[in-house]
C-alpha positions as CSV (number, residue, x, y, z in Angstrom):
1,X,0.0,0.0,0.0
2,X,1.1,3.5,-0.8
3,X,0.8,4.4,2.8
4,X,4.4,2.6,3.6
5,X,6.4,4.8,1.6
6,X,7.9,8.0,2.6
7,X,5.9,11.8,1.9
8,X,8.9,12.8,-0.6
9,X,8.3,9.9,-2.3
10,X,4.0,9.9,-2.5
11,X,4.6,13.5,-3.6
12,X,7.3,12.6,-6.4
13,X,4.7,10.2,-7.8
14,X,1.9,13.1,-8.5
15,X,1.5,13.8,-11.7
16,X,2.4,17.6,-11.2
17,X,4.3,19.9,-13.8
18,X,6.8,21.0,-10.8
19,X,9.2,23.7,-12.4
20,X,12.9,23.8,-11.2
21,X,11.7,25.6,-8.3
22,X,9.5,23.0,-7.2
23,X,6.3,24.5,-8.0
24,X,3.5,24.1,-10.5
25,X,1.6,26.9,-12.2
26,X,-1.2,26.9,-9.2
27,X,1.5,27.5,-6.5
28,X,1.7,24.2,-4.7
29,X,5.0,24.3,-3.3
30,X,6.6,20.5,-3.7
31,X,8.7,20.9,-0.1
32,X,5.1,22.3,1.6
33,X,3.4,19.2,0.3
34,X,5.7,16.7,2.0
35,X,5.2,18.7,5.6
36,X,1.9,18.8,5.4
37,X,1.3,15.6,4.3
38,X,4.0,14.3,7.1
39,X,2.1,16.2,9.7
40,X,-1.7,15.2,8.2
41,X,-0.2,11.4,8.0
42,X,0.7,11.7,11.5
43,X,-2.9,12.3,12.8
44,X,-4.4,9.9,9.4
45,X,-2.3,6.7,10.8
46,X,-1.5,7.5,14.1
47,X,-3.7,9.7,15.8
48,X,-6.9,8.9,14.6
49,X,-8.7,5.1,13.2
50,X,-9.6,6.3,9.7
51,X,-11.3,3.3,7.7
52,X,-11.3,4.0,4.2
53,X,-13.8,2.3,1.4
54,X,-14.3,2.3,-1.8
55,X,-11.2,4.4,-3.2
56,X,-11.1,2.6,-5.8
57,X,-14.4,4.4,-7.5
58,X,-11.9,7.4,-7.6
59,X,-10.0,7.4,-10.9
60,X,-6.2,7.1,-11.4
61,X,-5.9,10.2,-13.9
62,X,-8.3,12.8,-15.2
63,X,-11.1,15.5,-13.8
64,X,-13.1,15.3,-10.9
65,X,-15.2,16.8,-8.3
66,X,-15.3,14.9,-4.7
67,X,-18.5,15.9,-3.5
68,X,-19.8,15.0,0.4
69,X,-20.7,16.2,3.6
70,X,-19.1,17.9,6.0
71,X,-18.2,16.3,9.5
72,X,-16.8,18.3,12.5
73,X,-16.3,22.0,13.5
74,X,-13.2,22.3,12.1
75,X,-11.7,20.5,8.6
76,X,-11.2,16.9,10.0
77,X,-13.2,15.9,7.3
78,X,-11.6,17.6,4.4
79,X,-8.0,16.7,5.7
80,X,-8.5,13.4,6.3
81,X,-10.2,13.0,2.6
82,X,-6.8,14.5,1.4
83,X,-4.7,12.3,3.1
84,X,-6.2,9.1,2.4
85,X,-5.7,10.6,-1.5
86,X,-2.2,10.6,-1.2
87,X,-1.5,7.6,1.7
88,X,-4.2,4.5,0.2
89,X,-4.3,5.7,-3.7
90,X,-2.0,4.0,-5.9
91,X,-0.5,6.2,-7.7
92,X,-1.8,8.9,-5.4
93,X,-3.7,11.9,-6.3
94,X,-3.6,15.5,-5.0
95,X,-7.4,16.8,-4.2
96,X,-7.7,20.6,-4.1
97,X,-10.2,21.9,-2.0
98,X,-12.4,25.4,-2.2
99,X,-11.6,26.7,1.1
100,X,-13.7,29.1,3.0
101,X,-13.2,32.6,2.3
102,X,-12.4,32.9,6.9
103,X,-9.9,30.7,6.2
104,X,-7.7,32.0,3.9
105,X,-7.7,35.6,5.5
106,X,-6.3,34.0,8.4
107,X,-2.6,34.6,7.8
108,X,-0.6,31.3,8.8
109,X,-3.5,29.1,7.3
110,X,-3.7,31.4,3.7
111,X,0.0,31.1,2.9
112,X,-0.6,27.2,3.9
113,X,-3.6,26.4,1.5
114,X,-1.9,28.2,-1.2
115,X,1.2,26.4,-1.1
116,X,-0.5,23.1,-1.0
117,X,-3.3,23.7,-3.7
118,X,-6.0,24.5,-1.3
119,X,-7.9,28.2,-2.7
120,X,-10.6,30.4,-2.2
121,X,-14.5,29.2,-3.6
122,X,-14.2,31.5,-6.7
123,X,-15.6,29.7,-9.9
124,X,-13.1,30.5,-12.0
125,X,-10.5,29.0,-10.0
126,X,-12.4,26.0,-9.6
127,X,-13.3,25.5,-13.5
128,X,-9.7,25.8,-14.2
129,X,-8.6,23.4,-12.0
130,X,-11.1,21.1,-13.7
131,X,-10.4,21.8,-17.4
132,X,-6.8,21.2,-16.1
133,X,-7.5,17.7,-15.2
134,X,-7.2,17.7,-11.7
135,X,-9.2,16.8,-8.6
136,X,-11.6,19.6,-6.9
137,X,-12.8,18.9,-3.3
138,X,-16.3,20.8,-2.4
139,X,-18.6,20.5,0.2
140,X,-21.9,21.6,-1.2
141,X,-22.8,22.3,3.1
142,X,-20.5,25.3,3.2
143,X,-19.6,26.8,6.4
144,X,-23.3,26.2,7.8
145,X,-22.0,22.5,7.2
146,X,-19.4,22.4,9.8
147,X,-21.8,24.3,12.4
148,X,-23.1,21.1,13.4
149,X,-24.1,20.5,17.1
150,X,-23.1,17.0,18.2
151,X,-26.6,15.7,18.2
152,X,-26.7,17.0,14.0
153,X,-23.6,15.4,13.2
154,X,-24.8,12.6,10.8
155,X,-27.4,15.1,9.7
156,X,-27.0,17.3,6.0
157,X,-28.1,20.3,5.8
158,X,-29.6,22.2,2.2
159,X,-26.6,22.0,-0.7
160,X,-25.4,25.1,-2.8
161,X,-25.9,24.4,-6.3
162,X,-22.8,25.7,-7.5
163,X,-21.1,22.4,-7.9
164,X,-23.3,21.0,-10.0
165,X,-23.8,24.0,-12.3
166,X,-19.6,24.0,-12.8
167,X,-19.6,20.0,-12.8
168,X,-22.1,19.9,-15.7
169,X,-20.0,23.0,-17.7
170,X,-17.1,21.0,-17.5
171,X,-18.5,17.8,-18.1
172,X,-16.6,16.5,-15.4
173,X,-18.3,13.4,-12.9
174,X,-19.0,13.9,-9.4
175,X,-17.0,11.4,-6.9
176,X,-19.4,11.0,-4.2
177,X,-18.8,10.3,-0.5
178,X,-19.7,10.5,2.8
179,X,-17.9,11.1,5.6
180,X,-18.3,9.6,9.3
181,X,-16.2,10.7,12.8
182,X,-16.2,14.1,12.8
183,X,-18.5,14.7,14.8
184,X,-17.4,12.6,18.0
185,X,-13.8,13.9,17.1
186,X,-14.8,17.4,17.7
187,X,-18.6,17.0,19.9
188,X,-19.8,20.1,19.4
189,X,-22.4,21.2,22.1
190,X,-22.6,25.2,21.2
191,X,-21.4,27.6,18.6
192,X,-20.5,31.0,19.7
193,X,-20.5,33.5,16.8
194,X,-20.5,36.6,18.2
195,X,-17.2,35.3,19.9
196,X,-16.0,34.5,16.7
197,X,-16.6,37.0,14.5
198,X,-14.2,39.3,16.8
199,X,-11.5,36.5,15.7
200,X,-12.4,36.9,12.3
201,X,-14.4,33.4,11.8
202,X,-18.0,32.9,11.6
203,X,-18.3,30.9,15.1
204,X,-15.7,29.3,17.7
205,X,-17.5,26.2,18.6
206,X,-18.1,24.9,22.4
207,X,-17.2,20.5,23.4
208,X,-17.6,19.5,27.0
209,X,-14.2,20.0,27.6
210,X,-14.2,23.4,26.6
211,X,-11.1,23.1,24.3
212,X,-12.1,22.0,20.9
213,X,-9.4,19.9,20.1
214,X,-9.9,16.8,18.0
215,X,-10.3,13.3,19.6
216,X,-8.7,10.5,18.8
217,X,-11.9,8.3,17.4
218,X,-12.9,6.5,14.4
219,X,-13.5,8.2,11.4
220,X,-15.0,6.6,8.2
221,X,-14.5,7.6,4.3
222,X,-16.7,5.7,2.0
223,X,-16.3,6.7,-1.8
224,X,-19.0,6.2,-4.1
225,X,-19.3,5.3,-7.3
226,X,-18.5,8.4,-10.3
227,X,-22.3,9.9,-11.1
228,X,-22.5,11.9,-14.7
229,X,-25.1,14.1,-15.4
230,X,-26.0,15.7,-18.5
231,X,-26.1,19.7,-19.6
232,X,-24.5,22.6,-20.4
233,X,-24.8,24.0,-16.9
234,X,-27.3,26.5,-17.8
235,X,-30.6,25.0,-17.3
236,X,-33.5,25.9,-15.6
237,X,-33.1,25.8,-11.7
238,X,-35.5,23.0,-11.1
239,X,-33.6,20.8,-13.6
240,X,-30.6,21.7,-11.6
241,X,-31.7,21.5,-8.2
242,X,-33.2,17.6,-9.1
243,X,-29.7,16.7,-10.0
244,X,-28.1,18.2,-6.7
245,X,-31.0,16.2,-4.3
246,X,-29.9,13.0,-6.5
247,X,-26.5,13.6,-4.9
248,X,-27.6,14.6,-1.6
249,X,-29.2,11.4,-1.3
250,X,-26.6,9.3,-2.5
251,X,-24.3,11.1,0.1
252,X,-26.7,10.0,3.0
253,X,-26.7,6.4,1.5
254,X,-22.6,6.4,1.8
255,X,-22.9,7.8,5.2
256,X,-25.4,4.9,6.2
257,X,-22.9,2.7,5.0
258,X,-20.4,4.2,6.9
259,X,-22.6,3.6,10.2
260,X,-23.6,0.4,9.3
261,X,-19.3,-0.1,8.7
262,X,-19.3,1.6,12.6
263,X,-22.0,-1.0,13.8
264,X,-24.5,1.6,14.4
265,X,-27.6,2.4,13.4
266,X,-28.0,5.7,11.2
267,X,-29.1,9.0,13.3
268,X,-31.3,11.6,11.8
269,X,-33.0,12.4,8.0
């Protein structure tokens, strides 16, 4: 499994046109990539139990969008879906997420995502990226997505059509999945966004140990298999909003399967 080998070498394999500098034309930084993917692999292999199905419905080369839900009040989920990219894939591929707009004004974490292919939601960014070839990571959910209370963890709330719009201009299939963990890594009991807005984020959230620092629980990835839609991207917005519920509900069915993986039973709608 690729998760034996070294980060230097699981980035050397990505198919990336790194210049002589060791970066592509998006930025990613080739020496950025193997820290954070030594620190991420840390937590994917050692910190946390992440179970991973069904990676092989991801393909080896070519355009994608990895659609699914978001987990946790902070980006377990996205993290952990980027990792298992680069640690179970053979050869392993290089996701790049839309990160929240918070997030990249936050000055650390925006020179970060930049380096490592991580960018701001803009659509032009993101329709590159596909056109490229590449990989895009969205959580239809957006920020109200990782809001979550502890009891609304395995819960979805209403998608952004965006996604599909740009998935159906680019022609490019959506790569389903559902996500399971977050929620018990990170048991959100309260959200307090008038606290956080004076930080410069939308909420800080509250666990019962005050602190919200992950745990170190199970946490479940189930891939689906590739669904293809047909259009230009400019139809009407019923047509469009019956293709986004078609995903929605295939993204509960992988997160059932991820409980029923878990031995529970499913919570919630």
């Amino acid at each position: 499994m690729a998760r034996t080998e070294s980060a230097q070498a699981l980035v050397d394999k990505l198919e990336l046109p790194f210049n002589a500098l060791g970066q592509d034309p998006y930025g990613i930084s080739r020496d950025a990539l193997v820290r954070g993917l030594q620190l991420l692999g840390f937590f994917y292999q050692h910190y946390f139990d992440v179970h991973c199905h069904g990676l092989e419905h991801v393909p080896a080369r070519g355009r994608g969008m990895l659609v699914g839900n978001h987990s946790g009040g902070y980006a377990v989920d996205g993290a952990m879906v980027l990792v298992s990219l680069m640690l179970e894939k053979e050869p392993p591929r290089l996701a790049q997420g839309m990160a929240e707009r918070f997030l990249v004004r936050l000055p650390f974490f925006s020179q970060w995502t930049a380096r490592t292919g991580q960018f701001t939601g803009l659509p032009e960014n993101a329709e590159r990226l596909l056109r490229d070839e590449r990989l895009l990571l969205v959580f239809p959910e957006g920020a109200r997505g990782t809001a979550k209370l502890f009891s609304e963890r395995d819960s979805l709330v209403d998608f952004g059509t965006g996604f599909m719009r740009l998935a159906l201009k680019t022609k490019s299939p959506i790569l389903p999945f559902g996500f399971l963990g977050g929620g018990e890594a990170i048991p959100t009991i309260a959200n307090l966004y008038r606290l956080g807005r004076l930080f410069g984020v939308p909420y800080i959230p509250v666990t019962p140990y005050v602190v919200p620092l992950p745990l170190p629980v199970r946490l479940d990835i189930v891939y689906g298999e590739p669904m293809l839609f047909e259009g230009t991207g400019s139809e009407e917005d019923e047509v469009v909003l019956a293709y986004v519920e078609r995903v929605k509900r295939r993204i509960k069915e992988l997160m059932h399967q991820g409980l029923v993986q878990q031995g529970k039973e499913a919570r919630g709608p």
